[in-house]
PyMOL Python script that loads the backbone (N, CA, C, O; Angstrom):
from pymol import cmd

cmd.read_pdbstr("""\
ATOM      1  N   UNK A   1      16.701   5.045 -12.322  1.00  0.00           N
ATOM      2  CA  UNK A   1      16.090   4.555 -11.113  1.00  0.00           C
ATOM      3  C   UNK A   1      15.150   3.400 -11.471  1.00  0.00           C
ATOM      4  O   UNK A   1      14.500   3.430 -12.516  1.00  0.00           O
ATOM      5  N   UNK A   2      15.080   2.418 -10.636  1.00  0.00           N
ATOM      6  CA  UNK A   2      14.296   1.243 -10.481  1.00  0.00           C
ATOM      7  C   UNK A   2      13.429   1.033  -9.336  1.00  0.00           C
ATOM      8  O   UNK A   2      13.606   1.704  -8.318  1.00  0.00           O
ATOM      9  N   UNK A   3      12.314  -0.022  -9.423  1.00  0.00           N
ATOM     10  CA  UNK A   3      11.508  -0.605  -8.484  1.00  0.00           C
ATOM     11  C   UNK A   3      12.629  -1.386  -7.364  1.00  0.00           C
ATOM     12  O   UNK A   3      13.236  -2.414  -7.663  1.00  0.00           O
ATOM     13  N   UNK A   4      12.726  -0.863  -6.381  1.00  0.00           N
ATOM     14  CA  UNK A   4      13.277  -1.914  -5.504  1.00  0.00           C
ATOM     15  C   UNK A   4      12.148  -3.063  -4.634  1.00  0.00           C
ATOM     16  O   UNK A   4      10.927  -2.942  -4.540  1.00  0.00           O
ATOM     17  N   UNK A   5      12.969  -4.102  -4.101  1.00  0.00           N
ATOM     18  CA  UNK A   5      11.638  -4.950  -3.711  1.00  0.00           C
ATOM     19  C   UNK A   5      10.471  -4.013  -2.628  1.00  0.00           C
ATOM     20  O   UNK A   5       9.264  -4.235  -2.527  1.00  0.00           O
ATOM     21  N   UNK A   6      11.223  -3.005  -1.945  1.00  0.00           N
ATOM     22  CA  UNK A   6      11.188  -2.688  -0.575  1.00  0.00           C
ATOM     23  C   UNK A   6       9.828  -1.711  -1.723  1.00  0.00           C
ATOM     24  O   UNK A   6       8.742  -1.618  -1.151  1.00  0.00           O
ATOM     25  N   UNK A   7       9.867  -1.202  -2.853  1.00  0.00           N
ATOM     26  CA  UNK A   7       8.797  -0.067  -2.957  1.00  0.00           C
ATOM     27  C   UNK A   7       8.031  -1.392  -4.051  1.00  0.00           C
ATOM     28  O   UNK A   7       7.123  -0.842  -4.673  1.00  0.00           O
ATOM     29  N   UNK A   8       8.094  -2.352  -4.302  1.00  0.00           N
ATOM     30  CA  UNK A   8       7.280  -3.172  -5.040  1.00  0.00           C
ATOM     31  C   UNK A   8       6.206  -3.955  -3.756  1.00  0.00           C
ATOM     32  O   UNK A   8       5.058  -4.375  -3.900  1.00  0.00           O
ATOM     33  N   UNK A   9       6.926  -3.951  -2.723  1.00  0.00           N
ATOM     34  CA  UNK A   9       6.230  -4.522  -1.254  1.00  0.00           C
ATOM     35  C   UNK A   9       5.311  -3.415  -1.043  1.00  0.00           C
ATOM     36  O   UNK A   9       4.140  -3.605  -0.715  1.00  0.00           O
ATOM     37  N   UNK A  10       5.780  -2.347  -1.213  1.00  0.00           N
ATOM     38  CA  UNK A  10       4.739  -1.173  -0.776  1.00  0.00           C
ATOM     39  C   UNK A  10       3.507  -1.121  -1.968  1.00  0.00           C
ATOM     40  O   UNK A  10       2.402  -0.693  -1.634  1.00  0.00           O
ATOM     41  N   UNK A  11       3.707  -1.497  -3.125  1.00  0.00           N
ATOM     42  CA  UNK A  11       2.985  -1.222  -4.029  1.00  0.00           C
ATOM     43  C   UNK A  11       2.292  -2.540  -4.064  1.00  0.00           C
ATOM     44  O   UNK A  11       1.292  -2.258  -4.723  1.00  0.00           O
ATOM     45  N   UNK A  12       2.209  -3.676  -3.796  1.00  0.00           N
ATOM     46  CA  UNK A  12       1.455  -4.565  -3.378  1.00  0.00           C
ATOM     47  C   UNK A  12       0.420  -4.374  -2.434  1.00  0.00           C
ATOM     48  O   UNK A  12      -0.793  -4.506  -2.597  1.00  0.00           O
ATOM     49  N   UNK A  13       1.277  -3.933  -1.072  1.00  0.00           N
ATOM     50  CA  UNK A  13       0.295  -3.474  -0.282  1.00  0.00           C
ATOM     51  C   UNK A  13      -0.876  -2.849  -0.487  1.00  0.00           C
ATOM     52  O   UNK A  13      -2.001  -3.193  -0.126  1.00  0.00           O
ATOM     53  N   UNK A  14      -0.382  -1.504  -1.351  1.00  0.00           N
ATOM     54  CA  UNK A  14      -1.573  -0.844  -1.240  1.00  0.00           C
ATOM     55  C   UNK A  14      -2.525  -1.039  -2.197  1.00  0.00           C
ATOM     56  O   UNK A  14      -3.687  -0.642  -2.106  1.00  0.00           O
ATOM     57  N   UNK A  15      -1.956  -1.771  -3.306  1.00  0.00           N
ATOM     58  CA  UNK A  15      -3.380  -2.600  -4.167  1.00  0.00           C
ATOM     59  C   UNK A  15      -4.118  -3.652  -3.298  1.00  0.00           C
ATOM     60  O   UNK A  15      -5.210  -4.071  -3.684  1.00  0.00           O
ATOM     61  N   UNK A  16      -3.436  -4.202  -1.866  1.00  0.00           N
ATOM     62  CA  UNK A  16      -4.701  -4.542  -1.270  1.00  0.00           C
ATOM     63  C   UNK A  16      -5.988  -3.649  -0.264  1.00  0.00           C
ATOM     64  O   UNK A  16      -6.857  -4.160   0.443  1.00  0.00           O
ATOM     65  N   UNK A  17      -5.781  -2.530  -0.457  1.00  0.00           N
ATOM     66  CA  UNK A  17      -6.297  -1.961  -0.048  1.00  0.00           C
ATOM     67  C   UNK A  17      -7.696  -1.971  -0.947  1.00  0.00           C
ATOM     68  O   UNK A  17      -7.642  -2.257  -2.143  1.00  0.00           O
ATOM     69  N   UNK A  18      -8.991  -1.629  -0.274  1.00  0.00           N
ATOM     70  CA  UNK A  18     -10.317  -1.391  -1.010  1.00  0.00           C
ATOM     71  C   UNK A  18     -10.850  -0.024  -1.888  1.00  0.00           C
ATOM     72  O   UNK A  18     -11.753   0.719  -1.504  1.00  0.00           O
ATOM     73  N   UNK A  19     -10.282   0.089  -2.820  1.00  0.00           N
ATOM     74  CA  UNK A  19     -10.230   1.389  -3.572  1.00  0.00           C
ATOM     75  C   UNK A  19     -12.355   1.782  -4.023  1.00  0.00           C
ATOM     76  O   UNK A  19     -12.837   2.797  -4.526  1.00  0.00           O
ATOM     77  N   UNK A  20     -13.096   0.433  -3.536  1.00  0.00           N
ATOM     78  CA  UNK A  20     -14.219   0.673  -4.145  1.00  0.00           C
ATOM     79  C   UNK A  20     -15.369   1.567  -2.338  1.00  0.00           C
ATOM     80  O   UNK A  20     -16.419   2.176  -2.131  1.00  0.00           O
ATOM     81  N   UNK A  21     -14.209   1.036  -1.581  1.00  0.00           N
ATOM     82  CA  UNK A  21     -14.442   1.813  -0.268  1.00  0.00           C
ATOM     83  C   UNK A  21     -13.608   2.150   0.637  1.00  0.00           C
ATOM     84  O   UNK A  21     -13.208   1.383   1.513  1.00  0.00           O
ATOM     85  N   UNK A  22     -13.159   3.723   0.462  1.00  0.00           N
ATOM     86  CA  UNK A  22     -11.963   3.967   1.165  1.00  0.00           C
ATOM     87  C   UNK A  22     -12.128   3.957   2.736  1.00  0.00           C
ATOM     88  O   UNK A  22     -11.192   4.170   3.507  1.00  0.00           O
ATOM     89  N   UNK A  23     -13.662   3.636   3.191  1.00  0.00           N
ATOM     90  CA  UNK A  23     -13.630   3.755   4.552  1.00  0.00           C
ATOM     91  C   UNK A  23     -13.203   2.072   5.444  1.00  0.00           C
ATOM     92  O   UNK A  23     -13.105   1.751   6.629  1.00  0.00           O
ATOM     93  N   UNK A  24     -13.073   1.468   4.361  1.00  0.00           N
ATOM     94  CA  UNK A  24     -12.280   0.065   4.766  1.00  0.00           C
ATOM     95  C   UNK A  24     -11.260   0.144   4.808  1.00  0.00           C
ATOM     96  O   UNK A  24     -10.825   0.357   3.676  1.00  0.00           O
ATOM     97  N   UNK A  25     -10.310   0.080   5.721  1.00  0.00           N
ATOM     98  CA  UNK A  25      -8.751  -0.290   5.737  1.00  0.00           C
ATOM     99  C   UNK A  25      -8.377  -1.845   6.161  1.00  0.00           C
ATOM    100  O   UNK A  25      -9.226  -2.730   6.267  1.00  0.00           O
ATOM    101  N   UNK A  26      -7.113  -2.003   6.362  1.00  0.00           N
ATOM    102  CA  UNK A  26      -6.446  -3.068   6.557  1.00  0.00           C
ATOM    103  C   UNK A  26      -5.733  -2.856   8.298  1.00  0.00           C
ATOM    104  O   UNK A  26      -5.863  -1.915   9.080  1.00  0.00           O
ATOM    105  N   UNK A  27      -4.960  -4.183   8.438  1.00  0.00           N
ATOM    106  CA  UNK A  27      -4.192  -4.169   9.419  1.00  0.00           C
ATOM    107  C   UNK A  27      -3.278  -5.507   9.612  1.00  0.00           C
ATOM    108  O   UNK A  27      -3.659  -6.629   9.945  1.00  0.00           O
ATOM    109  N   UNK A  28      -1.994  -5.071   9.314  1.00  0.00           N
ATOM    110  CA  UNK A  28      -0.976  -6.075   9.262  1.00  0.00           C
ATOM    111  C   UNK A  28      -0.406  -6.549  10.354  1.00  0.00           C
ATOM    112  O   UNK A  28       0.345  -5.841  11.025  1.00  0.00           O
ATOM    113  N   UNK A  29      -0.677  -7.762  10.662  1.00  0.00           N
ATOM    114  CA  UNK A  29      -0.652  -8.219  11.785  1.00  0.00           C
ATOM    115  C   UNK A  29       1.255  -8.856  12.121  1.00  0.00           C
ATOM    116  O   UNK A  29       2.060  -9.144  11.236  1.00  0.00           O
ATOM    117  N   UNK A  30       1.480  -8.906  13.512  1.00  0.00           N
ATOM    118  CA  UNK A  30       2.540  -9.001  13.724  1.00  0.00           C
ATOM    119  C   UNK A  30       3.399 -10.461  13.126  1.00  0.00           C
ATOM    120  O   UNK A  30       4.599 -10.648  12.928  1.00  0.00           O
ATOM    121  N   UNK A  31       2.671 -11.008  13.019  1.00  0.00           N
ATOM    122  CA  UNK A  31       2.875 -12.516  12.520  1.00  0.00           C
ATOM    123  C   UNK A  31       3.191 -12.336  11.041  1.00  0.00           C
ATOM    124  O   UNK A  31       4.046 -13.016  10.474  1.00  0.00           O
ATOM    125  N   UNK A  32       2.328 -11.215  10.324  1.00  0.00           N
ATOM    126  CA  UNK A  32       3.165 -11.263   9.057  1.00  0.00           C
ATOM    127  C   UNK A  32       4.149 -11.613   8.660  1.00  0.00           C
ATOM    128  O   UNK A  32       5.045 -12.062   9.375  1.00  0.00           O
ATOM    129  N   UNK A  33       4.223 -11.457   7.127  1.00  0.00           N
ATOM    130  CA  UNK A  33       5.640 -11.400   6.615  1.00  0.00           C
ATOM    131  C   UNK A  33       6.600 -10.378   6.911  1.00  0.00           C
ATOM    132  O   UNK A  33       6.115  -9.346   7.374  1.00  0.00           O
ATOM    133  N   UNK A  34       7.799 -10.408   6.765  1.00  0.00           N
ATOM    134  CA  UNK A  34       8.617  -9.423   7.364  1.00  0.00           C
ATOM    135  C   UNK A  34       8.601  -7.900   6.387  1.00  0.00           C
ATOM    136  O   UNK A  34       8.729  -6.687   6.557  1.00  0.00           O
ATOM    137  N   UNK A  35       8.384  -8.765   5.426  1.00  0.00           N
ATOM    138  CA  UNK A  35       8.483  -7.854   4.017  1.00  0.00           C
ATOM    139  C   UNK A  35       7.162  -6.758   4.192  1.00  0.00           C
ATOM    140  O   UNK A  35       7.152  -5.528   4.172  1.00  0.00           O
ATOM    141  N   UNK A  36       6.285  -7.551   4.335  1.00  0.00           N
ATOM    142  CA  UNK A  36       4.691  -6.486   4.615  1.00  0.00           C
ATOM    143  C   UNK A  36       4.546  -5.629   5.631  1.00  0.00           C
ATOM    144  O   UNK A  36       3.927  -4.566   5.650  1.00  0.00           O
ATOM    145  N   UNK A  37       5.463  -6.426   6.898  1.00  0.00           N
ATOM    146  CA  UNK A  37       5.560  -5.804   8.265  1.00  0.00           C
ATOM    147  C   UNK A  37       6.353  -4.248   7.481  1.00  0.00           C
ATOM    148  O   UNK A  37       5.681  -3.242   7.253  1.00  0.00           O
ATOM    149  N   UNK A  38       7.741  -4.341   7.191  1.00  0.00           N
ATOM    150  CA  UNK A  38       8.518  -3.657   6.802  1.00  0.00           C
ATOM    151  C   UNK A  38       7.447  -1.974   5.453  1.00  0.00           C
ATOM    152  O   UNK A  38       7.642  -0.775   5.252  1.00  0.00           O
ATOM    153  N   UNK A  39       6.387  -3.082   4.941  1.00  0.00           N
ATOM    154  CA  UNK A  39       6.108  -2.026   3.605  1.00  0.00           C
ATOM    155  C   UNK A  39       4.972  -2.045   4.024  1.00  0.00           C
ATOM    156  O   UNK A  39       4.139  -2.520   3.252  1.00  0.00           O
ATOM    157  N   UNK A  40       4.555  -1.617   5.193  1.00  0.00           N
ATOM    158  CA  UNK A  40       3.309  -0.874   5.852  1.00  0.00           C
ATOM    159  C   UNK A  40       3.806   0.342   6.634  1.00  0.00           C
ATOM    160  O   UNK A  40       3.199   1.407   6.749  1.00  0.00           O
ATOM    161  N   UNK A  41       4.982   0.038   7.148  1.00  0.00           N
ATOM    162  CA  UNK A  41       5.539   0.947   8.059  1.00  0.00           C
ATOM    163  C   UNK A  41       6.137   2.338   6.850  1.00  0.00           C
ATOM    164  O   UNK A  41       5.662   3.466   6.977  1.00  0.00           O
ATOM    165  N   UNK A  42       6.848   2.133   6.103  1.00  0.00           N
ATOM    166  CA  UNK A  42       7.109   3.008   5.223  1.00  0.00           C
ATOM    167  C   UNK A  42       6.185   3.099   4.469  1.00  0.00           C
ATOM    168  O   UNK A  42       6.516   3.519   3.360  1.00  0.00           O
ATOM    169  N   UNK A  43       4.861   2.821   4.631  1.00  0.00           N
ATOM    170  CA  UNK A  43       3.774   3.425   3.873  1.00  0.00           C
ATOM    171  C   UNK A  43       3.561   4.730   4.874  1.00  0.00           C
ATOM    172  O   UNK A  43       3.356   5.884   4.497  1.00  0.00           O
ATOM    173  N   UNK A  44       3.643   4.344   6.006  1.00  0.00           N
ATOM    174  CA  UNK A  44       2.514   5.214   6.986  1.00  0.00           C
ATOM    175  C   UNK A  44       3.703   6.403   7.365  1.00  0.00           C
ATOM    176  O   UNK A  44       3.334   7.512   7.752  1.00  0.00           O
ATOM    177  N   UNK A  45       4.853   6.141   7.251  1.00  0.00           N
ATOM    178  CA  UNK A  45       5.750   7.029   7.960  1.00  0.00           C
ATOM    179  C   UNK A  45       6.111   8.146   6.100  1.00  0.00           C
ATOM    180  O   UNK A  45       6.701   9.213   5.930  1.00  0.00           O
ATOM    181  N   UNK A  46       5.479   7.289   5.194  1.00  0.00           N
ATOM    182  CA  UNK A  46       5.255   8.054   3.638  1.00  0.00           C
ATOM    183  C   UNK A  46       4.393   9.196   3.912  1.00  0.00           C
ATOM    184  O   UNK A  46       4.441  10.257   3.289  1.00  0.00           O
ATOM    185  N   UNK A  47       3.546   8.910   4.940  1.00  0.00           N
ATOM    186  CA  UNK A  47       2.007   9.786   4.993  1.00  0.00           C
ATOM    187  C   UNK A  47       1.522   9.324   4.317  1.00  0.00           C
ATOM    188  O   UNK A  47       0.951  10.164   3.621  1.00  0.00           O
ATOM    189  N   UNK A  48       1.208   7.755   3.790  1.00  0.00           N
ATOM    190  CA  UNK A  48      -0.135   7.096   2.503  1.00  0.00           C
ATOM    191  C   UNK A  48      -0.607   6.481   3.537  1.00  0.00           C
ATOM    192  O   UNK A  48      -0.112   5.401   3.216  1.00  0.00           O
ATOM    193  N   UNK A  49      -1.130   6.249   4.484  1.00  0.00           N
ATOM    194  CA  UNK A  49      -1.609   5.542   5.494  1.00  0.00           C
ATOM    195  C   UNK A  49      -1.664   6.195   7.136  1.00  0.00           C
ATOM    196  O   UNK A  49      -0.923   7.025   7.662  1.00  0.00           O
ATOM    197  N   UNK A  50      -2.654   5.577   7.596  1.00  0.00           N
ATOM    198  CA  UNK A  50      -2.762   6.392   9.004  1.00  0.00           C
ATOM    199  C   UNK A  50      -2.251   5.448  10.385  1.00  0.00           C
ATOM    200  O   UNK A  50      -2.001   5.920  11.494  1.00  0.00           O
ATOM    201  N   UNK A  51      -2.203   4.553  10.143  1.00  0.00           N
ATOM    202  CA  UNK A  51      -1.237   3.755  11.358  1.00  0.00           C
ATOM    203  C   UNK A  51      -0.152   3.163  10.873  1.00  0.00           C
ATOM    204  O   UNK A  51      -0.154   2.929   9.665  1.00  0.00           O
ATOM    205  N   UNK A  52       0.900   2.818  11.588  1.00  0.00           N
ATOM    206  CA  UNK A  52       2.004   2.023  11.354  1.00  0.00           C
ATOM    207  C   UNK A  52       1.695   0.661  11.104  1.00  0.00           C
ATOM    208  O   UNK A  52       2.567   0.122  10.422  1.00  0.00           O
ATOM    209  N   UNK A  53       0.749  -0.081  11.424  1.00  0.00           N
ATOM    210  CA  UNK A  53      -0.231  -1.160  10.712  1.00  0.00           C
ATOM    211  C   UNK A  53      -0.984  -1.265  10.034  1.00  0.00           C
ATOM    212  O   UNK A  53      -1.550  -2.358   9.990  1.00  0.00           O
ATOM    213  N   UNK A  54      -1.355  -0.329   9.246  1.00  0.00           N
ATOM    214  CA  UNK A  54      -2.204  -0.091   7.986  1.00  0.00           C
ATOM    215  C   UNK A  54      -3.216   1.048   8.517  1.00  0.00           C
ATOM    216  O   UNK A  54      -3.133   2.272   8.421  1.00  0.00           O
ATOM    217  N   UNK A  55      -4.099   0.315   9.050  1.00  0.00           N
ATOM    218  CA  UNK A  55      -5.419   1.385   9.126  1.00  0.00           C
ATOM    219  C   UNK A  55      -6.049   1.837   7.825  1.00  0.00           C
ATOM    220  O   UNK A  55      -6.282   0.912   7.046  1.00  0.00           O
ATOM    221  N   UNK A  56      -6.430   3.246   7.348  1.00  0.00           N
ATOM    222  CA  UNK A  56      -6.715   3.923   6.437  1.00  0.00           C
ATOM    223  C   UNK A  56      -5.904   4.591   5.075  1.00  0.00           C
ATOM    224  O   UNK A  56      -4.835   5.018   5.511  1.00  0.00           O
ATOM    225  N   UNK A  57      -5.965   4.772   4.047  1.00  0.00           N
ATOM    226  CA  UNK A  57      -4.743   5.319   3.196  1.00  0.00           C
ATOM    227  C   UNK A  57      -5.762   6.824   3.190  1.00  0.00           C
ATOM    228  O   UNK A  57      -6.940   7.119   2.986  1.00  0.00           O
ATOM    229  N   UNK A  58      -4.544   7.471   3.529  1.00  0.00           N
ATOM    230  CA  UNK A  58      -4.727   8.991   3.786  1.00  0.00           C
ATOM    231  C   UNK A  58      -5.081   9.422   1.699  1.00  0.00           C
ATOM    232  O   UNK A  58      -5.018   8.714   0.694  1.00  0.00           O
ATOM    233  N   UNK A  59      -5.435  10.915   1.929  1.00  0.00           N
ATOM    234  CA  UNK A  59      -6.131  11.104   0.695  1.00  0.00           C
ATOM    235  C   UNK A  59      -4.752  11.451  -0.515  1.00  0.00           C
ATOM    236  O   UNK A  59      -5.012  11.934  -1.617  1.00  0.00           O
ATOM    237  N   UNK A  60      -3.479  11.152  -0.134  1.00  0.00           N
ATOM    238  CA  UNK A  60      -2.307  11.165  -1.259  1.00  0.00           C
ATOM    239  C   UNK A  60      -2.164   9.088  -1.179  1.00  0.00           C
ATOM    240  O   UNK A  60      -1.995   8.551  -2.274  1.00  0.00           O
ATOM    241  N   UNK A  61      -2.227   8.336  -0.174  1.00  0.00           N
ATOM    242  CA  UNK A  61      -2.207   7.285  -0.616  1.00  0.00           C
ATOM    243  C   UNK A  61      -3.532   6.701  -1.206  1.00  0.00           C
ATOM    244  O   UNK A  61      -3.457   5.494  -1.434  1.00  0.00           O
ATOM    245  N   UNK A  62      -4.774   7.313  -1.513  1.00  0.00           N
ATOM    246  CA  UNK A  62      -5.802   6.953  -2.365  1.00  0.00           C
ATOM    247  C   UNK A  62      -5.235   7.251  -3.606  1.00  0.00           C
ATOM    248  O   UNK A  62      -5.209   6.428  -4.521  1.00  0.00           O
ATOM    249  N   UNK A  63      -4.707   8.559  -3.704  1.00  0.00           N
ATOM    250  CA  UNK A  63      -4.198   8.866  -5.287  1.00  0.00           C
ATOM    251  C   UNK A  63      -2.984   8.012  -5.716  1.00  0.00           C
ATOM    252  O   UNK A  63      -2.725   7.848  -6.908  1.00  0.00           O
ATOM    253  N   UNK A  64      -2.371   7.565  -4.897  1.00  0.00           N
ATOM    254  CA  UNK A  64      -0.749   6.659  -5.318  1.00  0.00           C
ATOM    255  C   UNK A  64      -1.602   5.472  -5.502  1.00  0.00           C
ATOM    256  O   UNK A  64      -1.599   5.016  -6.645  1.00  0.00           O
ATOM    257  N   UNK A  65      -2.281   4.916  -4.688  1.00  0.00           N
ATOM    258  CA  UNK A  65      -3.251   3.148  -4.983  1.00  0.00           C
ATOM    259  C   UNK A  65      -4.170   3.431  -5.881  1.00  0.00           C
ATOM    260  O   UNK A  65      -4.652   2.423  -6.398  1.00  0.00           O
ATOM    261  N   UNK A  66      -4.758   4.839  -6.406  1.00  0.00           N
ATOM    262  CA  UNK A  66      -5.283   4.448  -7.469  1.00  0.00           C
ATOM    263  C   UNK A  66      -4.399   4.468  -8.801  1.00  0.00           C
ATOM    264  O   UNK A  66      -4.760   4.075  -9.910  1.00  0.00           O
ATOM    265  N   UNK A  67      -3.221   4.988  -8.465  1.00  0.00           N
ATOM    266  CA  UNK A  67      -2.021   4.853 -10.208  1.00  0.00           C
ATOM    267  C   UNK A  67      -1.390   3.613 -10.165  1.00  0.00           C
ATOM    268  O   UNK A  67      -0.970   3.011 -11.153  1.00  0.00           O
ATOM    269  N   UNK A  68      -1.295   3.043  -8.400  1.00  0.00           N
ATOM    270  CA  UNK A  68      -0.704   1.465  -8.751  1.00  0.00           C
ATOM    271  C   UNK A  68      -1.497   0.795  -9.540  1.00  0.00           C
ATOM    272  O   UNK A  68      -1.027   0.232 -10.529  1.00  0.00           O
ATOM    273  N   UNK A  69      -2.990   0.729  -9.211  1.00  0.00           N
ATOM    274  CA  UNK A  69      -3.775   0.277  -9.754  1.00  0.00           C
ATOM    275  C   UNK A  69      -3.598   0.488 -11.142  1.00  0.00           C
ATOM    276  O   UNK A  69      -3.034  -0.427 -11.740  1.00  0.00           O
ATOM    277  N   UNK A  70      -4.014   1.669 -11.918  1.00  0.00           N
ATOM    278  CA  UNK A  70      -3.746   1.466 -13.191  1.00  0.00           C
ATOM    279  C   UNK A  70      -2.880   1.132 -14.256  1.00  0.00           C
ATOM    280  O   UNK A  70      -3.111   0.898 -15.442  1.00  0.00           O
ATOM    281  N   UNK A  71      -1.178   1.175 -13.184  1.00  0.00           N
ATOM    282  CA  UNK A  71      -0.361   1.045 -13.750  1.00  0.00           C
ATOM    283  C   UNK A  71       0.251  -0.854 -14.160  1.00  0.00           C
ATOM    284  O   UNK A  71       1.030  -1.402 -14.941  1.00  0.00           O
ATOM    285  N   UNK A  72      -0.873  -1.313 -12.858  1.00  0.00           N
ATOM    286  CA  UNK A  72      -0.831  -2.480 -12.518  1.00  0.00           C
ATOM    287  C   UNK A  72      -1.742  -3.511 -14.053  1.00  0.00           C
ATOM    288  O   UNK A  72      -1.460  -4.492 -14.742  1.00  0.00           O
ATOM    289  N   UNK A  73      -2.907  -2.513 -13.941  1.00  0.00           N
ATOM    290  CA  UNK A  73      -4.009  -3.251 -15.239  1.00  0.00           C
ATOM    291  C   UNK A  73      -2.956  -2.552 -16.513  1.00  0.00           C
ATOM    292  O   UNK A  73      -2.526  -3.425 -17.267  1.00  0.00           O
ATOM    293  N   UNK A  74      -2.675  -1.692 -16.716  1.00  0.00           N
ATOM    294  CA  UNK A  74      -1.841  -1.533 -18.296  1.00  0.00           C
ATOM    295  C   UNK A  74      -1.010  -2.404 -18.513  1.00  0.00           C
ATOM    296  O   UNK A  74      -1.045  -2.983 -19.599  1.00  0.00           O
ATOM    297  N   UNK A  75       0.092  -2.784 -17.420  1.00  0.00           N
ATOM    298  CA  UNK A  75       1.206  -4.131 -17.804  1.00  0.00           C
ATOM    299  C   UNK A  75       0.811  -5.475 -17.659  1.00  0.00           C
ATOM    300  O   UNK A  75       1.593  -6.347 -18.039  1.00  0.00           O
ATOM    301  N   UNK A  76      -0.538  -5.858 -17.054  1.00  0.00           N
ATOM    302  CA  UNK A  76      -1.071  -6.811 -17.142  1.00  0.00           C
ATOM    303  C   UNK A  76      -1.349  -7.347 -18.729  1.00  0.00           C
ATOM    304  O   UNK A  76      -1.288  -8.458 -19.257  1.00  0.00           O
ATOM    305  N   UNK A  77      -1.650  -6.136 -19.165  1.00  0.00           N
ATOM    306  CA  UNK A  77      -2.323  -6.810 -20.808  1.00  0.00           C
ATOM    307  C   UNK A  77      -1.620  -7.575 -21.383  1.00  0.00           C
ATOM    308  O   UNK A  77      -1.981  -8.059 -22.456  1.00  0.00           O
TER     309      UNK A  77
END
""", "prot")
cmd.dss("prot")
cmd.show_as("cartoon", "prot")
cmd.util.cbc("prot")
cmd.orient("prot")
């Protein structure tokens, strides 16, 4: 099994999320990209998020954005 774009879109996403304050969320606006439009919606319908436009990452998408995160700084090096 591999990263497809569709779960690399999702994993973008949720590294923009504010991991230093989870009471900040986002909201992807309709004008977006199609790709973000698309990997917000299968965030929230994942249960990692509380609206179909972002909103909040529920307390399993804090734990998935905080391993993107780290998994993100290890292959960076």
């Amino acid at each position: 099994m591999k990263f497809d774009q569709l779960i690399v879109d999702e994993l973008n996403l949720l590294l923009q999320f504010n991991m230093d304050s989870t009471a900040t969320g986002i909201k992807v606006h309709s004008d977006a990209a199609q790709s973000t439009q698309l990997a917000v919606k299968a965030l929230f319908e994942k249960g990692l998020c509380t609206l179909s436009d972002g909103g909040y990452l529920t307390n399993e998408g804090i734990a998935i954005a905080e391993r993107a995160d780290k998994i993100l700084r290890a292959l960076s090096h």
